[in-house]
N, C-alpha and C positions, 0 to 999 in steps of 0.2 A: 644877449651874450650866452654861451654855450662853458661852462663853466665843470673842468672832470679832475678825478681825485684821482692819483696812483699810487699803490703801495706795493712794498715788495720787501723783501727781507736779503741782502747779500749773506752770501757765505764768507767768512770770517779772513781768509785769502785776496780775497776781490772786491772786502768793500773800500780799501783808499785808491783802488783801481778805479772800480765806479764812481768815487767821489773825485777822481780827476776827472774822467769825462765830465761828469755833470758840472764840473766849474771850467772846461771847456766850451760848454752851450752858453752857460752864460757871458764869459768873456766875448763869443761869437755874436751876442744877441747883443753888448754894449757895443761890438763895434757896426752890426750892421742896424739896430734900433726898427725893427719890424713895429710897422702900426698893428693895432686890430689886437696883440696880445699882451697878457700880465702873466706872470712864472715866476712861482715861490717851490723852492724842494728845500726839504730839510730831511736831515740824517739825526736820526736816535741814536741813543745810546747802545742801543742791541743790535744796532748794523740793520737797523730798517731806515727805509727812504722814504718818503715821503713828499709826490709833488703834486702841484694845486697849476692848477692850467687854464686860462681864461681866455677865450678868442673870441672874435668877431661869428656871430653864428651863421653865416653864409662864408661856404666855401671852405678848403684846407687851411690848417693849422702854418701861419708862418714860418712856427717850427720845422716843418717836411723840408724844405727847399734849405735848412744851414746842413756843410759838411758835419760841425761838429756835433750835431743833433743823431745824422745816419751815423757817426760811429758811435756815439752814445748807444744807441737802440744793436747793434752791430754786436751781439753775443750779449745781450742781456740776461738771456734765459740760462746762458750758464755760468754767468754770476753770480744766480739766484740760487738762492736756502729756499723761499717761498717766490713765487712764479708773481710775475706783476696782475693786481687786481686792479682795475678800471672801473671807474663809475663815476656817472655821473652827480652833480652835485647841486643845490641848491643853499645859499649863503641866508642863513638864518639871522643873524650879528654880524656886523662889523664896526670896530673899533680902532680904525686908523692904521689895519694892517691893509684893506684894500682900498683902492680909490670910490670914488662917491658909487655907490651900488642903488 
């Protein structure tokens, strides 16, 4: 499993903007139910976002191929206070937030 962290910080205008898209993807991902992936994002308190990405490690992300993913990503950077940081991740603990790891 290929497992990546995303952080980003909105600017105070555009984060229940962002926070509709992003509950856009997921609505799109309950109704199309892509194998191969897990997706957790959460929003702080400070208008930072925060999402946790988990896919099958050969091949693209399921996510690429939902519309409501491309307009998710579709002006992200200037929603952003801080610019999206990417990294990869490795699950140290889990405690019944993710599936058997």
């Amino acid at each position: 499993m290929r497992r990546t962290v995303i952080r980003y910080k909105t600017t105070p205008e555009m984060t229940e903007k962002n926070a509709e898209l992003v509950a856009n993807v997921f609505a799109a991902l309950k109704t199309a139910q892509p194998e191969g992936l897990r997706y957790l994002s959460l929003r702080l308190e400070d208008d930072t976002f925060i999402h946790f990405v988990e896919t099958a490690a050969e091949g693209a992300s399921p996510l690429q191929g939902l519309p409501a993913f491309a307009a998710f990503q579709n002006g992200i950077r200037e929603r952003c206070a801080e610019t999206p940081l990417v990294k990869g991740a490795t699950v140290i603990g889990n405690y019944r937030m993710l599936g058997d790891t």
